[in-house]
N, C-alpha and C positions, 0 to 999 in steps of 0.2 A: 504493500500500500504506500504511496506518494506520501514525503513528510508535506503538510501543509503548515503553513508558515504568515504570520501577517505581519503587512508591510506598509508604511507610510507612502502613499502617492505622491512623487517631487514636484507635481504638476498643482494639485490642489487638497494638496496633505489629508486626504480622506485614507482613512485605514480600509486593507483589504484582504482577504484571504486568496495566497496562490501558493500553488507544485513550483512554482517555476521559480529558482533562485536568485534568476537575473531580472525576474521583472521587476518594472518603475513606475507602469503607472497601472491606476484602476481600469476596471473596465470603461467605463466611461469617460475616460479619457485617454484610453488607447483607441476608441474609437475613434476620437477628435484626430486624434493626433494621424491615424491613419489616412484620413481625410486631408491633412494637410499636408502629408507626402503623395498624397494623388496629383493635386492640386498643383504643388511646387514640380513635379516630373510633368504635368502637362503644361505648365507655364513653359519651363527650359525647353520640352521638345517643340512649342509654338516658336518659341525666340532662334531656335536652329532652326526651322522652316521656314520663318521670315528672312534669314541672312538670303534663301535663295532665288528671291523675287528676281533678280538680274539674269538670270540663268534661267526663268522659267516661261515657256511660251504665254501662255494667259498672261502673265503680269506684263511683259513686253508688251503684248498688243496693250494693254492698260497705259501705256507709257506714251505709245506710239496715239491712241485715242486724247490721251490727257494733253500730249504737245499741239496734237491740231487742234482741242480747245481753247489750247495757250493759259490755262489755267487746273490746277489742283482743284478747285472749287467744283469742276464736274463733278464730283464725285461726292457731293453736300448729300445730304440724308441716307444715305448706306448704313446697310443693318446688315450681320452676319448672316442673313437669310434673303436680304435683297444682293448680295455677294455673290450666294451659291448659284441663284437666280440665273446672275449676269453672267456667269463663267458656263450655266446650261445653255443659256442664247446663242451665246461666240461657239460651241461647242456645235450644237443643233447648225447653227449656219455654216459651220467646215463641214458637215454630215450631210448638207446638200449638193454637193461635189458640183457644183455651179460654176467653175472656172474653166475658159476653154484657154488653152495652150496656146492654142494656132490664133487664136484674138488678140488675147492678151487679155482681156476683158471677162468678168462677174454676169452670170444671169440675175442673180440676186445681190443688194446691199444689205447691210444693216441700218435701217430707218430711223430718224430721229422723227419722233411728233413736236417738238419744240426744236426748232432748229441749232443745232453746236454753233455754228457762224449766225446767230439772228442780229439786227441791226443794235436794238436795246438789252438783249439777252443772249444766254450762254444755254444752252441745252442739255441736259445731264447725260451722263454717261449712266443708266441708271435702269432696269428692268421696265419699271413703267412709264421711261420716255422712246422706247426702241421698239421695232417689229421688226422682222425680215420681208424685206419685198422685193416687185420688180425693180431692177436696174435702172432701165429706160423710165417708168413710171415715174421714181424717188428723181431722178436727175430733169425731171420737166416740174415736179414738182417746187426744186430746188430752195430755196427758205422761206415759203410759201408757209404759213400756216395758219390754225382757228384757236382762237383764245376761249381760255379756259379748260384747258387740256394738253396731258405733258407736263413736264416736270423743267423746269431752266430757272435761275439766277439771272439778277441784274447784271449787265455790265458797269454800272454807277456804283453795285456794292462790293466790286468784288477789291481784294486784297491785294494789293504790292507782292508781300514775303509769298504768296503762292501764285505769285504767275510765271510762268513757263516761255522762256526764250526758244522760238524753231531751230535754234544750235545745240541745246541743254541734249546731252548723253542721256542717252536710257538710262543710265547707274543713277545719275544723278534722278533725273526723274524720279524715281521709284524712291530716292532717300526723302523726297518732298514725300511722296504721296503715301506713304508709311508714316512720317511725321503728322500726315494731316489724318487719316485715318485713325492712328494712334490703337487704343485699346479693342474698336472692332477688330482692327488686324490682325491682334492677338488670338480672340475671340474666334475668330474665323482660323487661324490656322492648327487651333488645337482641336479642331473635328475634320480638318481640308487638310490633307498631304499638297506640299508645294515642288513640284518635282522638275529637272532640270530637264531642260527641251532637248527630243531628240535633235532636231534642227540641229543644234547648236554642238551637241555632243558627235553627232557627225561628223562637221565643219571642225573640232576639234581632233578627229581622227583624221581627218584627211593632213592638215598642218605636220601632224606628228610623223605620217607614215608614208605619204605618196612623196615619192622624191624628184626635184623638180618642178613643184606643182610653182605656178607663175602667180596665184593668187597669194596674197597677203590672208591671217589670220581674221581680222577685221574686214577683211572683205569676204571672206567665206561665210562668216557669223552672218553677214546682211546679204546670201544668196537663199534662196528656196530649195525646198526637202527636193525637188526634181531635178533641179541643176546639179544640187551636191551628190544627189546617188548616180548622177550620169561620170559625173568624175570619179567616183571609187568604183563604179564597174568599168569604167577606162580601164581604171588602172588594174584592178585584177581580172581583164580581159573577161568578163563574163556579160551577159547579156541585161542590160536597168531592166530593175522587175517593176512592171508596172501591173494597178489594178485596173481593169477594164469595170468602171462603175459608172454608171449611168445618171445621170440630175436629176433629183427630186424633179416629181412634176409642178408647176404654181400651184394647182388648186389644194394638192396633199400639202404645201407648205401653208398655204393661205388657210386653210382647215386647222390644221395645230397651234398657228399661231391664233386664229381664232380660239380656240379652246385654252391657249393658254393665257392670252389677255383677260379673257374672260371669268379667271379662278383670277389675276395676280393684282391685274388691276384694282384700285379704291372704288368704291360704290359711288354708281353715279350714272349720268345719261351713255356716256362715251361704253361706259362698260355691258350698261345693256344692250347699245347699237351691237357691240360685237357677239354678244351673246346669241341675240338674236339672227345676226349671218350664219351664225352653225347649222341652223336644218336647213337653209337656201345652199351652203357650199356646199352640202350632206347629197342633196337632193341634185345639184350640176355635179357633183363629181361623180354620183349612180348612174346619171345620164351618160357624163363621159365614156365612164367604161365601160360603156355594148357599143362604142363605136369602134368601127374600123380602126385598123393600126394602132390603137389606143393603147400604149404598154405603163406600165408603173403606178396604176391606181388598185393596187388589190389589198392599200390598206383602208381602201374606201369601201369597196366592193370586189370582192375574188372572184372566179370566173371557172368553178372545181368543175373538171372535167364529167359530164352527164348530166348536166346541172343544167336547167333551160329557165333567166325569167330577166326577161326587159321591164324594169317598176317604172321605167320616165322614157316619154321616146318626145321627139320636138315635131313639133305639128305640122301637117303639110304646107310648101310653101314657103315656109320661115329661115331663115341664113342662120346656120349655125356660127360662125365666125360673128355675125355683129350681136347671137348672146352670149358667147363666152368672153364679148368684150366687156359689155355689160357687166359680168357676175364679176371680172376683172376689178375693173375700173370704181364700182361702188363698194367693191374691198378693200381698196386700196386707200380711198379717201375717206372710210368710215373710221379704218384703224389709224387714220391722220386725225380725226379727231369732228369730219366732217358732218352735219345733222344728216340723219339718216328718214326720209323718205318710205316707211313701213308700208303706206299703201301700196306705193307707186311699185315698191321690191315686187310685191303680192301678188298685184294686180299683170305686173311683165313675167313673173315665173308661168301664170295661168296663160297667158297670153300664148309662150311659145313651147310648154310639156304640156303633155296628156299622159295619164297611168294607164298600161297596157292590161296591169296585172297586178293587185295586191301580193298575190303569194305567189313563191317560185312550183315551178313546174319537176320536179321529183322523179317523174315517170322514167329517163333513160337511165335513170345510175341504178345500181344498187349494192349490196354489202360490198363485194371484193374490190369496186369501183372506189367506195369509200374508204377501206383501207388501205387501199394501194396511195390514195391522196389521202390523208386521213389528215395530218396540217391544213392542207388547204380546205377542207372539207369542217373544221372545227374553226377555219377563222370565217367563213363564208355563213354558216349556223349565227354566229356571235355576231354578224353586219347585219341580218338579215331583220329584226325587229329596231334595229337603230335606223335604219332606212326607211322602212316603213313610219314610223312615229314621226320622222323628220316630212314623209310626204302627208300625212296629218294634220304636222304645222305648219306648213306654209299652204296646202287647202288645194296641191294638183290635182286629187282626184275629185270621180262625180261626189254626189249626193249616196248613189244607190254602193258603191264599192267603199265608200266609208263606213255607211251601214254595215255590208255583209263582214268588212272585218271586223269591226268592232263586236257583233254578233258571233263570231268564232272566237274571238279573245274573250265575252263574256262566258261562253261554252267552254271553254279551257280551263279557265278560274273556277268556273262550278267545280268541271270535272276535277280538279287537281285539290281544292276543300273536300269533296266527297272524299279523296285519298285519305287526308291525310289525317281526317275525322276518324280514321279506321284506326288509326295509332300504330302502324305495323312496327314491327322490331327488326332489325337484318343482324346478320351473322357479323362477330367481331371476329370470334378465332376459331381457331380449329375442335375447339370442345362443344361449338355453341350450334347454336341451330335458329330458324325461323319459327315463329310463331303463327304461320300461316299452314294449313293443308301439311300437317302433321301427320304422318302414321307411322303408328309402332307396332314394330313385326314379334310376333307372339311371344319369342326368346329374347326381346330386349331386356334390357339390364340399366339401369341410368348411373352415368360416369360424374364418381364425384366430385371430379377434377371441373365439374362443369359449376361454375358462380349461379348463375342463372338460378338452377334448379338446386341448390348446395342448400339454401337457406330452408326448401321442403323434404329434403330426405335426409338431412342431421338429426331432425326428430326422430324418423324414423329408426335407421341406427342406433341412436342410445337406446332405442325400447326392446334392442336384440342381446 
């Protein structure tokens, strides 16, 4: 048996009983105390992860965002959570692999709603002043915007010690905008790894190893992930591996970022306009995809081989190009901050779709069809009442095919309360059994390893 032994706490001199000969404090205040070694190791490992802001892609573009502001100041109302935000945005628009090579040129920008260069104001850098949009669209738009929406700073208030010269080093950069950030930085990097850019980590391997190479270190650091892998498979003579990936379609982008203005933004008019485009881009992008050569929208609508159902088709007559301008064009300017026109939306969806078919047509596929696709077959299931609800909300179908659905989903709902009024039980493990259409065959024997039934035959046994 343990000598137990009592001891003065050095912490708040409360006497205590322990086995343990080295211990100091009480329990309750070795709890403390543990907590404050949590605490102090997530503080130091934040203060290592901030040193590598210089070395890290994200913070660079932030650097590279903040100098064309010309001010630290973009970056006024930042919360650890409007951070991780900003860093999903820039992330999400690399993910739409929108750059062509042979252009030189972006399908997509990152949009300011307040504009970074506005006459009297600075536009934030900032989750709820951004969207990802067209190109072309954002550059005719150019500092064009509607008051009362977005997020920007006066230029009359902003500060001397955080403005930013278009000569200022990234290094330096980032020592401002650490300084101005201060403890959200902190805050933010002890639940955010800060990791050093491939990029750069490359461009450092090539300095070290390729010999000869004509480029300076400083100029490899400011070359692109495409140029630099073309140099080091020069040099170890192998062929640049490239991905062969395809652009986001606009409307799958204009869909997400709808859904995501729509959760991040503050309550208000702007955020219900966008809210409210979710069943209109739901319902053109269903359209979209039963057209011809239409490839990339099957996170809109999948197209599971045996599977037959047009839900939106465009009505005889009607130019398909001047409405996919349309659903364009009133996306573009809504998520700019523009009044949004609910009838008129309404009124031009009904205008140029008609609903073929509430429900899909089932009849060619069947089991082995659905397993052999069984992914694409469980994301086509899961689109298939998101679609429908959206042709609900904006009102393309008749009178009479509204009815009949609603009439099978009331039918459904019955049937499925009838179920589960039943209370069934299902099998957990291998001892157990259903409660449904039971039979016991004349030499059964009941296993007491079975829970279920343990609690009725323990009487039993004792009475043997």
């Amino acid at each position: 048996m343990a000598i137990q032994r009592v001891k003065a706490c050095t912490i708040c001199t409360t006497e205590f009983t322990t086995s343990q000969i080295k211990a100091k404090y009480c329990p309750e205040c070795r709890s403390k105390a543990k907590k404050g070694k949590q605490v102090d190791r997530r503080q130091k490992l934040a203060e290592k992860r901030v040193v590598k802001l210089p070395v890290s892609e994200e913070w660079l573009w932030v650097a590279r965002e903040v100098r064309r502001a010309g001010t630290v100041e973009c970056l006024h109302s930042h919360t650890v959570e409007t951070l991780e935000q900003l860093f999903e945005l820039r992330n999400y628009k690399y993910k739409t692999y929108d750059f062509d090579f042979e252009k030189k040129r972006s399908k997509f920008h990152l949009c300011h709603i307040q504009p970074v260069k506005g006459q009297n104001t600075v536009g934030l850098l900032h989750p709820h002043n951004l969207f990802i949009g067209p190109s072309l669209a954002n550059q005719v738009h150019s500092t064009k915007f509607y008051p009362g929406v977005g997020l920007d700073i006066s230029r009359f208030n902003l500060q001397s010690r955080w403005l930013i010269p278009d000569d200022m080093p990234d290094p330096k950069v980032l020592q401002k905008v650490q300084k101005y950030l201060g403890p959200v930085l902190i805050e933010y990097a002890k639940v955010n790894p800060i990791r050093m850019s491939q990029r750069l980590s490359l461009a450092k391997w090539i300095h070290k190893n390729v010999t000869g190479c004509v480029h300076t270190l400083a100029k490899l650091e400011r070359m692109g992930m495409t140029e630099l892998r073309k140099i080091r498979a020069a040099f170890e003579e192998k062929e640049v591996y490239q991905m062969d990936l395809s652009t986001k379609r606009s409307i799958v982008v204009a869909l997400d970022e709808a859904v995501r203005l729509s959760k991040q933004l503050p309550h208000g008019k702007q955020r219900d306009d966008i809210a409210f485009l979710i069943p209109v881009l739901t319902v053109a992008g269903a359209w979209l995809s039963r057209q011809d050569e239409q490839d990339g929208l099957a996170s809109i609508l999948d197209r599971p081989y045996g599977v037959h159902w047009t839900p939106v088709e465009l009505r005889e007559g009607l130019n398909a190009s001047d409405f996919r301008d349309f659903i364009a064009f009133q996306t573009f300017q809504t998520m700019q901050g523009a009044p949004l026109d609910r009838k008129m939306i309404l009124n031009t969806l009904r205008k140029y779709l008609h609903v073929p078919a509430m429900t899909p047509d089932y009849s060619r596929s069947n089991s082995s069809m659905q397993s052999a696709f069984r992914d694409q077959y469980a994301n086509f299931y899961s689109q298939v009442p998101v679609i429908q609800k959206a042709i609900l909300a904006v009102g393309v179908c008749s009178s009479i095919q509204e009815y009949e659905y609603l009439e099978k989903v009331r039918e459904a709902d019955r049937e499925m309360a009838i179920f589960e009024s039943f209370g069934y039980e299902t099998c957990e493990h291998e001892y157990d059994y259903s409660t449904l259409n039971i039979q016991i065959e004349e030499d059964y024997a009941p296993n007491p390893n079975n829970p279920r039934i343990k609690k009725f035959i323990e009487p039993i046994f004792c009475d043997f």
